[in-house]
C-alpha positions as CSV (number, residue, x, y, z in Angstrom):
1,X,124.5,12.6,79.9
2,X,123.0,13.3,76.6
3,X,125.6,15.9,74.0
4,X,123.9,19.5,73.6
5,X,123.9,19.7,69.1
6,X,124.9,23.2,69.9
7,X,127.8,22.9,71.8
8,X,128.9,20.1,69.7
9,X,128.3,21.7,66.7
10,X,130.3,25.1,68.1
11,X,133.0,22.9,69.5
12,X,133.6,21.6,66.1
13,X,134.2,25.0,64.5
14,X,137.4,24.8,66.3
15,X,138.7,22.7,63.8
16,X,137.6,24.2,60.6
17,X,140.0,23.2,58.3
18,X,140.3,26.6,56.2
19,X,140.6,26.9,52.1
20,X,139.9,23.2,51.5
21,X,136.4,21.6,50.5
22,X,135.9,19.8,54.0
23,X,136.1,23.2,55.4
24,X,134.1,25.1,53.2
25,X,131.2,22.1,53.3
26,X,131.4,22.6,57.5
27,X,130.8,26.6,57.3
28,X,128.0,26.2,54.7
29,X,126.6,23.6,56.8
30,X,126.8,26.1,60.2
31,X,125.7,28.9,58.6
32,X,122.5,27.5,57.5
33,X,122.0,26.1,61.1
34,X,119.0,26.7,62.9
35,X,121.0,28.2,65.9
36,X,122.0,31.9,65.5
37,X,125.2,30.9,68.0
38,X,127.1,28.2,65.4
39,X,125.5,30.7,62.3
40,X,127.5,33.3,64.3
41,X,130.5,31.4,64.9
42,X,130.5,30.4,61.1
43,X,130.3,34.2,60.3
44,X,133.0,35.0,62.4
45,X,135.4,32.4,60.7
46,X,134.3,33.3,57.6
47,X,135.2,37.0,57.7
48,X,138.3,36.4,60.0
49,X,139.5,34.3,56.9
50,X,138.4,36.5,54.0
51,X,136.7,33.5,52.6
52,X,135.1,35.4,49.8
53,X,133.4,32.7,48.1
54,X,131.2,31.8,51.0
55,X,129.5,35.7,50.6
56,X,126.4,34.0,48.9
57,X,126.0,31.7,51.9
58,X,126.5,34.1,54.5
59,X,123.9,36.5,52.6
60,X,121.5,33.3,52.2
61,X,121.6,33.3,56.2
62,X,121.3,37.0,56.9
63,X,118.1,36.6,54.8
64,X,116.8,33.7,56.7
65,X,117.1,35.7,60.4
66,X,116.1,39.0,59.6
67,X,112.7,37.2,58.4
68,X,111.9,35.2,60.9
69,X,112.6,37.9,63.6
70,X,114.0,37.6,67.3
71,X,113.1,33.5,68.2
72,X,115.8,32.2,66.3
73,X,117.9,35.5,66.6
74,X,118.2,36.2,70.2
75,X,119.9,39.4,70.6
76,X,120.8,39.9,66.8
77,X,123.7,37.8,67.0
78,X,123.9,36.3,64.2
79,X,122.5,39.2,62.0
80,X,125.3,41.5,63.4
81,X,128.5,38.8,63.0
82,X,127.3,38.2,59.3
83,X,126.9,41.7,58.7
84,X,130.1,42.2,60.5
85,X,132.0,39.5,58.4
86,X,130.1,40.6,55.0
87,X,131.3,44.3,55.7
88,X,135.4,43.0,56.0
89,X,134.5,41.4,52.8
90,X,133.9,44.2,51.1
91,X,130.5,42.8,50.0
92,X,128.8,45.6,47.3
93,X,125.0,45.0,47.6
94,X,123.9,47.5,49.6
95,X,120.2,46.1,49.8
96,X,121.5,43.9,52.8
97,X,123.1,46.7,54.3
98,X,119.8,48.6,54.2
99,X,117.4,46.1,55.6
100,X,120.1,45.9,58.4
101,X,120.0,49.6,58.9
102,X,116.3,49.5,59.1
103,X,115.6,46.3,61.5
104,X,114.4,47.3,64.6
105,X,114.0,43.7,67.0
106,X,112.6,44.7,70.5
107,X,112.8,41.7,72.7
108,X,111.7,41.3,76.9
109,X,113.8,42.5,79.4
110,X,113.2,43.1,83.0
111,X,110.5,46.1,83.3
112,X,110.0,46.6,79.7
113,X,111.8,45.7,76.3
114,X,114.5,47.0,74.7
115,X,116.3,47.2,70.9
116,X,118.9,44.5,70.3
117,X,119.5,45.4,66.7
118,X,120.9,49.0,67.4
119,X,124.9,47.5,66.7
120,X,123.1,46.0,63.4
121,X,122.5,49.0,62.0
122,X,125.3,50.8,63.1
123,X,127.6,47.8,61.2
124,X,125.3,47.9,58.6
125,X,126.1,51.7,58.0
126,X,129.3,51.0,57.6
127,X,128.5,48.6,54.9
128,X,126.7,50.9,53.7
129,X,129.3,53.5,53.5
130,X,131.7,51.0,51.8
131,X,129.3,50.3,48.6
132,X,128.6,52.5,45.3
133,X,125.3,52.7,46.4
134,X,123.9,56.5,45.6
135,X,121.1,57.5,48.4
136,X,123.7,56.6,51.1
137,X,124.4,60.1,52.7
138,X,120.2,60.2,52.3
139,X,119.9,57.3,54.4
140,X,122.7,58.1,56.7
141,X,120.7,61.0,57.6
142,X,117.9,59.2,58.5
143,X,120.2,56.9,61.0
144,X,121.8,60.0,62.0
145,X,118.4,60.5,63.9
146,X,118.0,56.8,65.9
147,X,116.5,56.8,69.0
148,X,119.2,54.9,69.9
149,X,122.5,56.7,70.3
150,X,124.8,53.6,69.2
151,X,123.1,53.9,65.8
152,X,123.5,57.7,65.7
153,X,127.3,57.2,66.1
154,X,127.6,54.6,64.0
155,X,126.0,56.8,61.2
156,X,128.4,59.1,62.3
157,X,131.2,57.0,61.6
158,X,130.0,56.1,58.4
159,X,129.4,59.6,57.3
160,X,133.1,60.2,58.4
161,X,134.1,57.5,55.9
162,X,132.9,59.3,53.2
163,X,134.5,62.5,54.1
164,X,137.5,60.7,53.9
165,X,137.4,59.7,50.4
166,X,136.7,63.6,49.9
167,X,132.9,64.2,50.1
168,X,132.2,68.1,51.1
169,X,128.5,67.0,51.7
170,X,129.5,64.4,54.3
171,X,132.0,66.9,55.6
172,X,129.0,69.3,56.1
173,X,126.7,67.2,57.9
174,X,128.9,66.0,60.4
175,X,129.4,69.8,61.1
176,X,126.4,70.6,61.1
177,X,125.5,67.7,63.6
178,X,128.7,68.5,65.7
179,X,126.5,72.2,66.0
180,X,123.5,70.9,66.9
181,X,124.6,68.5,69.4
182,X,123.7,65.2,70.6
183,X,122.2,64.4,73.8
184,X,124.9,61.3,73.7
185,X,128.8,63.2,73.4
186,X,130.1,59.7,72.1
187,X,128.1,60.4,68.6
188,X,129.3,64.7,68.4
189,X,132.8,62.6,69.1
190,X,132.6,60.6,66.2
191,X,131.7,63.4,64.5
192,X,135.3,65.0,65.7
193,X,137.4,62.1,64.2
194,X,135.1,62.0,61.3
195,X,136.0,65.5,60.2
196,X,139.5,65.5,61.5
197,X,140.0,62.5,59.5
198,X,138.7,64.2,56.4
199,X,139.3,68.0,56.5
200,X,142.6,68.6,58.1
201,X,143.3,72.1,59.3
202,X,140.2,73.4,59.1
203,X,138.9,70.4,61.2
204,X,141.6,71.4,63.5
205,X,140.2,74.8,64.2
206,X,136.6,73.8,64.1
207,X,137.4,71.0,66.5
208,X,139.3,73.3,68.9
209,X,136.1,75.6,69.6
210,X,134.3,72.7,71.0
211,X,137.6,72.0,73.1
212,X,136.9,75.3,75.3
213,X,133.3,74.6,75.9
214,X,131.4,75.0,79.1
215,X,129.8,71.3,79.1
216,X,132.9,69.2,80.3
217,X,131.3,66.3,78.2
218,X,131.3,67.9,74.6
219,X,134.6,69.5,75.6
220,X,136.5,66.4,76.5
221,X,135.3,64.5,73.6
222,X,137.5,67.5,71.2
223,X,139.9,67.7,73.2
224,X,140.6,63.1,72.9
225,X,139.3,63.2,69.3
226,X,142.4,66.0,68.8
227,X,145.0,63.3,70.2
228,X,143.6,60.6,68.2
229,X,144.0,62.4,64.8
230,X,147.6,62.8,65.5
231,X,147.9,66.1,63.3
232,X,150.8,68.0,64.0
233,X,148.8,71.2,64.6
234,X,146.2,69.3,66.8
235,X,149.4,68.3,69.2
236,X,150.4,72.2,68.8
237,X,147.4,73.1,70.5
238,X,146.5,70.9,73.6
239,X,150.2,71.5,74.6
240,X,149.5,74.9,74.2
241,X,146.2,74.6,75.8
242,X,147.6,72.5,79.2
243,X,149.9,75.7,79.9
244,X,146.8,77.9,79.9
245,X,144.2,76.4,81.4
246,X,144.2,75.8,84.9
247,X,140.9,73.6,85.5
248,X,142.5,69.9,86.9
249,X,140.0,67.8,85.0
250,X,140.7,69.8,81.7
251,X,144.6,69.5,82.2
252,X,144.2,65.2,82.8
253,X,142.2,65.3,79.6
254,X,144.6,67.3,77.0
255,X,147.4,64.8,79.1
256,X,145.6,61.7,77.9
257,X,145.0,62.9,74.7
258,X,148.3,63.5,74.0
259,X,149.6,60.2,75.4
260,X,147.7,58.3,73.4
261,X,148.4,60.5,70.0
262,X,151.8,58.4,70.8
263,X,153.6,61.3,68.6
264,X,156.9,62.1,69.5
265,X,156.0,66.0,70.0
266,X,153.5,64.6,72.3
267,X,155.9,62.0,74.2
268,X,158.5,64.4,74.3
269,X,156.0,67.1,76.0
270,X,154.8,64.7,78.3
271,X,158.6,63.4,79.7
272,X,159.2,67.1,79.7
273,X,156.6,67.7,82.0
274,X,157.5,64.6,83.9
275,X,160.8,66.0,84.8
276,X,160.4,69.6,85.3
277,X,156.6,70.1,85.8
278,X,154.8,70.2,89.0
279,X,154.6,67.7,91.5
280,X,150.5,67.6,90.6
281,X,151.2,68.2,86.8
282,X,154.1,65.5,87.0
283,X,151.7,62.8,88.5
284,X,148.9,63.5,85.9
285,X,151.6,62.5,82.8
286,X,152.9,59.4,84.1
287,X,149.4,58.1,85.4
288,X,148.4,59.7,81.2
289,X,151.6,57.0,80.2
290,X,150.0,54.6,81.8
291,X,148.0,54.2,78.4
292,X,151.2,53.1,77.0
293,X,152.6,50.6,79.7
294,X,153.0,47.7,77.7
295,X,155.8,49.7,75.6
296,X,158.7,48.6,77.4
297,X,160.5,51.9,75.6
298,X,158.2,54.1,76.8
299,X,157.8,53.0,80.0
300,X,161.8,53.4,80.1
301,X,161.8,57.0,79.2
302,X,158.8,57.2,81.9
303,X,161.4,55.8,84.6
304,X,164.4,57.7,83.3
305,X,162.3,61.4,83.3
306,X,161.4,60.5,87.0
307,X,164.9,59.8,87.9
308,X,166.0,62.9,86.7
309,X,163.1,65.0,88.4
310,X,164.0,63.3,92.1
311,X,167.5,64.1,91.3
312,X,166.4,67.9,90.3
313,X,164.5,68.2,93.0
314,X,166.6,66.8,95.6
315,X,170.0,68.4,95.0
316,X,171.4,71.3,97.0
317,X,169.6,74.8,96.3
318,X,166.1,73.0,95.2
319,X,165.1,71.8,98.7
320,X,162.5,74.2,99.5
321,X,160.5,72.0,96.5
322,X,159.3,74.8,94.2
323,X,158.3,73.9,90.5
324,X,157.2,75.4,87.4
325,X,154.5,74.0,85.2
């Protein structure tokens, strides 16, 4: 049976032998393959081993597949693993970050067609983000506004990059996109960590009104993106919050969030209500630390919080099963 090239050739970017000449001369040669899979592969590699002298060849291919379009790019793979591996190399040209941002390939699918560069252009924002380039809130606007909502969060991330390094204006329009909405809540969630991640307290409190809201998507999204920012005031809150709300689906959320904040206010809380909460309100954190069960500590403390509870709840005087929380 005859060898597929393309399998061969991927099979032998196992072996890449990395930082010599040999190696170097194989990725050069894969990334100017015809196939977008071993150009991917290469790209991959390449990034993974912060082989920045192999930039100019991985730019050389980006060029050659965003030209010539969808037949040798199926599915933007090897656009988006280049742009990926160009991005962790902190390339600076941000003219390859824009004609990713900007590539639109719709290819066949059953009943219709549909956008495989949408993750391009959300990497490529990022990219973007990371250059000195100085339109790139102006064209993170415009990505703001995809039709795709992968790209929309992805500008959102990238907009929340630049808060962090102290922009006002990129604080500002994740607000103001937070306000307006988003028919997706993943992108007004990356607009959460963005500003939490750039404005502190007063994140905190912005962040909080949209934990209260009617629409159970938009609120769980604040209520997570507080866990994941860690903040000591954003833990004060949800365990705040858990004691007064009494809506189930609210309560698991603000439990989750805090178990994987992974602080130790928020551990503490959560063995706390392990061992003296509820029997519902006790199954709701350990099923939240389940986030955590390949932490062989925590997972300890889990068992230990339990023990305590059954014997709580099962010595003399505490029969009749009545708990707080």
């Amino acid at each position: 049976m005859k060898n597929d090239p393309v399998q061969s050739a991927l099979a032998a970017l196992d072996n890449v032998p990395l930082r010599t000449p040999e190696g170097r001369a194989q990725l050069v040669k894969a990334l100017a393959s015809k196939s977008n899979l071993v150009a991917a592969k290469a790209a991959r590699i390449t990034g993974d081993a912060q082989w920045v002298e192999l930039a100019d060849d991985l730019v050389k291919a980006f060029d050659r597949f965003i030209t010539r379009g969808s037949i040798p790019d199926k599915g933007c793979v090897a656009l988006i693993a280049i742009a990926r591996a160009l991005y962790g190399l902190d390339y600076d040209d941000a003219e390859l970050f824009l004609k990713g941002m900007r590539h639109v390939q719709m290819e066949p699918v059953w009943g219709g067609s549909v956008d495989t560069a949408v993750e391009l252009r959300a990497v490529c924002a990022m990219g973007l983000a990371s250059t000195r380039y100085s339109d790139t809130l102006r064209e993170l606007v415009d990505l703001l506004a995809d039709s795709e909502w992968q790209a929309r969060a992805g500008a959102a991330r990238a907009i929340g990059s630049i808060a962090a390094n102290g922009s006002e204006a990129a604080s500002l329009l994740l607000r103001l996109k937070a306000l307006t909405g988003d028919r997706e809540p993943d992108v007004i969630a990356d607009c959460f960590s963005g500003l939490l991640g750039a404005s502190g307290q007063n994140a905190v409190r912005f962040v909080t009104s949209f934990a209260e809201a009617r629409d159970p998507e938009v609120r769980d999204a604040a209520i997570l993106s507080l866990g994941a920012s860690r903040r000591p005031e954003a833990i004060e809150w949800l365990k705040e919050r858990f004691g007064a709300v009494a809506d189930v689906a609210t309560r698991k959320c603000i439990l989750l969030s805090l178990a994987t904040s992974r602080t130790e206010a928020a551990m503490e809380f959560l063995l706390v209500v392990i061992r003296d909460g509820s029997e519902q309100a006790s199954a709701m954190a350990v099923a939240a630390m389940e986030i955590s069960r390949a932490d062989p500590r925590i997972q300890a403390e889990v068992t230990k919080a339990l023990q305590e509870r059954a014997r709580k709840y099962q010595a003399p005087g505490c029969g009749d099963g009545r708990e707080t929380g």
